[in-house]
C-alpha positions as CSV (number, residue, x, y, z in Angstrom):
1,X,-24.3,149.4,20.7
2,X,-26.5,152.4,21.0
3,X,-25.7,154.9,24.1
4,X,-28.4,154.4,26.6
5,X,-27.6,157.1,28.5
6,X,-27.2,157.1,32.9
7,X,-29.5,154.6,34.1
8,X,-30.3,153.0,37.7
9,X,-31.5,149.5,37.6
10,X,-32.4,146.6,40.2
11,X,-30.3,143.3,39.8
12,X,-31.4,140.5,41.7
13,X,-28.0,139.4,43.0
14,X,-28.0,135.5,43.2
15,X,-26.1,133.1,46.2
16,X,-22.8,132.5,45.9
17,X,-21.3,135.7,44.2
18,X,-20.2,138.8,45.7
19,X,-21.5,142.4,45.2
20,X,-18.6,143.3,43.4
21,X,-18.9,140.1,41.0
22,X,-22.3,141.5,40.1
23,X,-20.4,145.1,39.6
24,X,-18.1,143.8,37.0
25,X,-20.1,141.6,35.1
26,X,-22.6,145.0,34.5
27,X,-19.3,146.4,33.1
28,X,-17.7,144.1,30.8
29,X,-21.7,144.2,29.5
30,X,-22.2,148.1,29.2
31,X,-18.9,148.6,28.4
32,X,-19.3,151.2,31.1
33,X,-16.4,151.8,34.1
34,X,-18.5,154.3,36.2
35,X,-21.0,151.2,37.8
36,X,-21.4,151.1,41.4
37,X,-24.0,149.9,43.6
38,X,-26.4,151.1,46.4
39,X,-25.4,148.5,49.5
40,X,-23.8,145.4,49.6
41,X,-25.0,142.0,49.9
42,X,-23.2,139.5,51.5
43,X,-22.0,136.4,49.4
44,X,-24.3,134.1,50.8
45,X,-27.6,136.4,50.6
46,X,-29.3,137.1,47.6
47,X,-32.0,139.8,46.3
48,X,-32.5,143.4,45.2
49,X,-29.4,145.3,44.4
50,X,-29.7,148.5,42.8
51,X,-27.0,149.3,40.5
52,X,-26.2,152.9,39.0
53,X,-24.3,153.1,35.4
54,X,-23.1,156.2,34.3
55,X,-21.9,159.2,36.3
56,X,-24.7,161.1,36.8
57,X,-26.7,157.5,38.5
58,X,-23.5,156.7,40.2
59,X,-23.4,159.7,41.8
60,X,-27.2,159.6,43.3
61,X,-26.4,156.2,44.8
62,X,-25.5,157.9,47.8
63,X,-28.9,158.8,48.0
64,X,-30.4,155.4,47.4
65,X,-28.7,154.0,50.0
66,X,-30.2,155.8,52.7
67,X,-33.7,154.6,51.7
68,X,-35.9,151.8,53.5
69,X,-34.6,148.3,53.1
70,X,-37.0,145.2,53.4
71,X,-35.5,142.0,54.3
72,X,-36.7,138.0,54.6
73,X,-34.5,136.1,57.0
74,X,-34.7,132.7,58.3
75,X,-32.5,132.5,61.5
76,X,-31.0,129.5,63.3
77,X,-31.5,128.9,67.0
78,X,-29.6,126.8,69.1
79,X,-26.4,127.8,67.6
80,X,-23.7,130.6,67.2
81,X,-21.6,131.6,64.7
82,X,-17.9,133.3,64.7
83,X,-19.3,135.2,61.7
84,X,-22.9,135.2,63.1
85,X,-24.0,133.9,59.5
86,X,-23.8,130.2,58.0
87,X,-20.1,131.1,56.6
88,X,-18.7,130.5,60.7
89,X,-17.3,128.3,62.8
90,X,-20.1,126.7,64.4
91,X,-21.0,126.4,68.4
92,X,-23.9,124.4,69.7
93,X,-25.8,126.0,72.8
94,X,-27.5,123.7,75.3
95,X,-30.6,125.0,74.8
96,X,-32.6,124.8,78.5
97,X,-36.4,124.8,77.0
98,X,-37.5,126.3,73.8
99,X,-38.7,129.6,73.1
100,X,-42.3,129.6,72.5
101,X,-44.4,131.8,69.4
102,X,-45.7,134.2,72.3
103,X,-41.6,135.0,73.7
104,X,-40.8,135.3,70.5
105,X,-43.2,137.9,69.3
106,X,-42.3,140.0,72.5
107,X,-38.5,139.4,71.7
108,X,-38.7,140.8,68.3
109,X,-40.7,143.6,69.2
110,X,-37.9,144.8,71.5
111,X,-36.1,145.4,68.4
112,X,-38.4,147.7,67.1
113,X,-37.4,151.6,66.9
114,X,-34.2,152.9,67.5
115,X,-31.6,150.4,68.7
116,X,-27.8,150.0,69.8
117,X,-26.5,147.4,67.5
118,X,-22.8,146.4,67.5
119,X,-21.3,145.7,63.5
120,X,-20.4,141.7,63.3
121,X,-16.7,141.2,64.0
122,X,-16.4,140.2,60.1
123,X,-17.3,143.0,59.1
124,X,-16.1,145.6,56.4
125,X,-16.0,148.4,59.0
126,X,-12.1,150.0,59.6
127,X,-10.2,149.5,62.5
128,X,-7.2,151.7,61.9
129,X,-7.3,151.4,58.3
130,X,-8.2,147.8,58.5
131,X,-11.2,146.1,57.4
132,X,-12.5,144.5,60.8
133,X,-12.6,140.8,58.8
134,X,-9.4,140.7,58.5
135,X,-8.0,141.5,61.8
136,X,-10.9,139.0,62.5
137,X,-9.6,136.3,60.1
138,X,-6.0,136.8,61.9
139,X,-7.5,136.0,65.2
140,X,-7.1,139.1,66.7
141,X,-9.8,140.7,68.8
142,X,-12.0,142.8,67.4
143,X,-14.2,145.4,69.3
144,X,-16.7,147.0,67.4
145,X,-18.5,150.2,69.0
146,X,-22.5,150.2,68.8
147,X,-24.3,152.0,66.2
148,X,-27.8,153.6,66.4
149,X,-29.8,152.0,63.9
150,X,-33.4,152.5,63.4
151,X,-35.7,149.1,62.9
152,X,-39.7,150.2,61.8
153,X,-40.8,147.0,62.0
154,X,-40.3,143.2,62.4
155,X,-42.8,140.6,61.4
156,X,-42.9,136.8,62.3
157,X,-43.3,134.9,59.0
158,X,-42.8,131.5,60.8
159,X,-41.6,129.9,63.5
160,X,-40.7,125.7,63.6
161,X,-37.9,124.9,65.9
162,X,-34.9,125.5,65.4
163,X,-35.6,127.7,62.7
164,X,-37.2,131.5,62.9
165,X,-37.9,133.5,59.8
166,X,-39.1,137.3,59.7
167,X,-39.6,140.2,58.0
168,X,-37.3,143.1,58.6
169,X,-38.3,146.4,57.4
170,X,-35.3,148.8,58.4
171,X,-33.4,152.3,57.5
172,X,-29.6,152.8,56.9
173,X,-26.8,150.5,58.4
174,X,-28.5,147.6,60.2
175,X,-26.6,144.6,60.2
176,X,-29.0,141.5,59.7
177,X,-26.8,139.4,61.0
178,X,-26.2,141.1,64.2
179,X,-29.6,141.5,64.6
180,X,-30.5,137.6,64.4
181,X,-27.4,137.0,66.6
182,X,-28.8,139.7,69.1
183,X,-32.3,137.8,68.9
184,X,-30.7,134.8,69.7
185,X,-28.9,136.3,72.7
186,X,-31.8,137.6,74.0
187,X,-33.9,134.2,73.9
188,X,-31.1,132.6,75.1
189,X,-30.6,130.2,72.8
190,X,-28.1,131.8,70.6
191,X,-28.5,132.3,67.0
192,X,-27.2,133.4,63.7
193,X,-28.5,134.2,60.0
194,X,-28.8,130.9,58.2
195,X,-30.5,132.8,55.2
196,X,-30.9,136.1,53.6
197,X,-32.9,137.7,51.1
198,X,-33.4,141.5,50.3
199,X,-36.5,142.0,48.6
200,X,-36.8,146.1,48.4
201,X,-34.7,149.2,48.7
202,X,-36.8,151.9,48.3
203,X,-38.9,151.6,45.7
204,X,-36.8,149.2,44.3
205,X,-39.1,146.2,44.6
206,X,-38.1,142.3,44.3
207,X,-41.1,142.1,41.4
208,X,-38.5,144.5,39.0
209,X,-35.5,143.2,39.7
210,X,-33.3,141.5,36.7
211,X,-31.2,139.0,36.7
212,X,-27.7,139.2,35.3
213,X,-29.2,137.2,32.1
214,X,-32.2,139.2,31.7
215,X,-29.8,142.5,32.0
216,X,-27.6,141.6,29.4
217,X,-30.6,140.6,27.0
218,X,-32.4,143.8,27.2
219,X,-29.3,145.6,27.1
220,X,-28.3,143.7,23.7
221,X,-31.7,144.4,22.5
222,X,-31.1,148.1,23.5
223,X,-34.6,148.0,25.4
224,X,-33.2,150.4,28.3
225,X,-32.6,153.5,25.5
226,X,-36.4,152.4,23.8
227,X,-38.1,152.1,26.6
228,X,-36.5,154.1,29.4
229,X,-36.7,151.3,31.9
230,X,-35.5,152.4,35.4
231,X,-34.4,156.0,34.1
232,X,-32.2,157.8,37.0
């Protein structure tokens, strides 16, 4: 296999596998160890992750990750979640009267601009040394300190009880499942991520992104040192 030199691609990471699953299968295909990634997706979401191989992409990844992120998420209302995602123990909240489209438009655009936003409680974030979801998955308490986090905008995409899906577009470090469980709160309802896709970082678009499959074929066909795709 030819040498296709440092190269940072999109991957369109698929349901069900981890960040890291996507990680080492990009390895045992480049025969490359220096792969990393630009932001982690949950398990359950799916979309755009932009993986660096090689040192010199690796190393510009830090970069990458503080650039504009566009999500698509469909939230659940009536409901809360231990991990405010589908993964949790479930909660049903007597719901009094349901939100209408005009409360929800001025809910979400409360969210707009610079926010407080506290981490979910499984979370990756340290607590002493400790990843928060696993002091979490012990049943101990777990008090995460707010972060300001900036939100440019938020876009209602559709609205049919008890489900809500919008458009996020957002910088560095926002938690989308805080922010549908904070939505939630503030409708009182309750609320938590039932779905997730990202469909940009940066200019990493959705429309670019390749699937594992796709990867490896280009990659065997030695398209990336031909044609340059996605040069870092």
């Amino acid at each position: 296999m030819a040498n296709c030199g440092d190269i940072i691609v999109p991957i369109y990471k698929e349901k069900g596998c981890t960040s890291h699953d996507v990680i080492e299968e990009i390895r045992k295909i480049t025969k490359e160890k220096r792969v990393g990634h630009a932001g982690t997706l949950d398990p359950l979401a799916e979309g755009v992750l932009v993986v660096g191989i090689g040192r010199k992409s690796t190393k510009k990844l830090s970069e990458i990750v503080k650039k504009e992120k566009e999500y698509i998420a469909t939230i659940k209302l009536g409901w809360r979640s231990s991990t405010d995602d589908e993964e949790g123990k479930k909660e049903k909240i007597k719901v009094s009267q349901k939100p209408s489209k005009e409360n929800i438009l001025k809910i979400l655009s409360s969210f707009e601009g610079f926010i407080y936003q506290r981490p979910p409680d499984f979370s990756a974030i340290k607590v002493s040394g400790v990843p928060a979801y696993k002091l979490a998955h012990q049943g101990k308490k777990v008090i995460l300190p707010k972060r300001k986090v900036y939100i440019k905008k938020i876009e209602l995409i559709d609205y049919h009880w008890p489900y809500l899906k919008i458009k996020v577009v957002c910088g560095k470090g926002v938690y989308i499942r805080s922010l549908a469980r904070d939505i939630g709160e503030k409708l009182a309802t309750g609320g938590y991520l039932f779905d997730l896709e990202r469909v940009r970082v940066g200019e990493f678009d959705k429309k670019d992104a390749l699937t594992i499959k796709e990867f490896r074929d280009r990659w065997e066909k030695n398209i990336f040192c031909s044609q340059r795709l996605f040069p870092s």
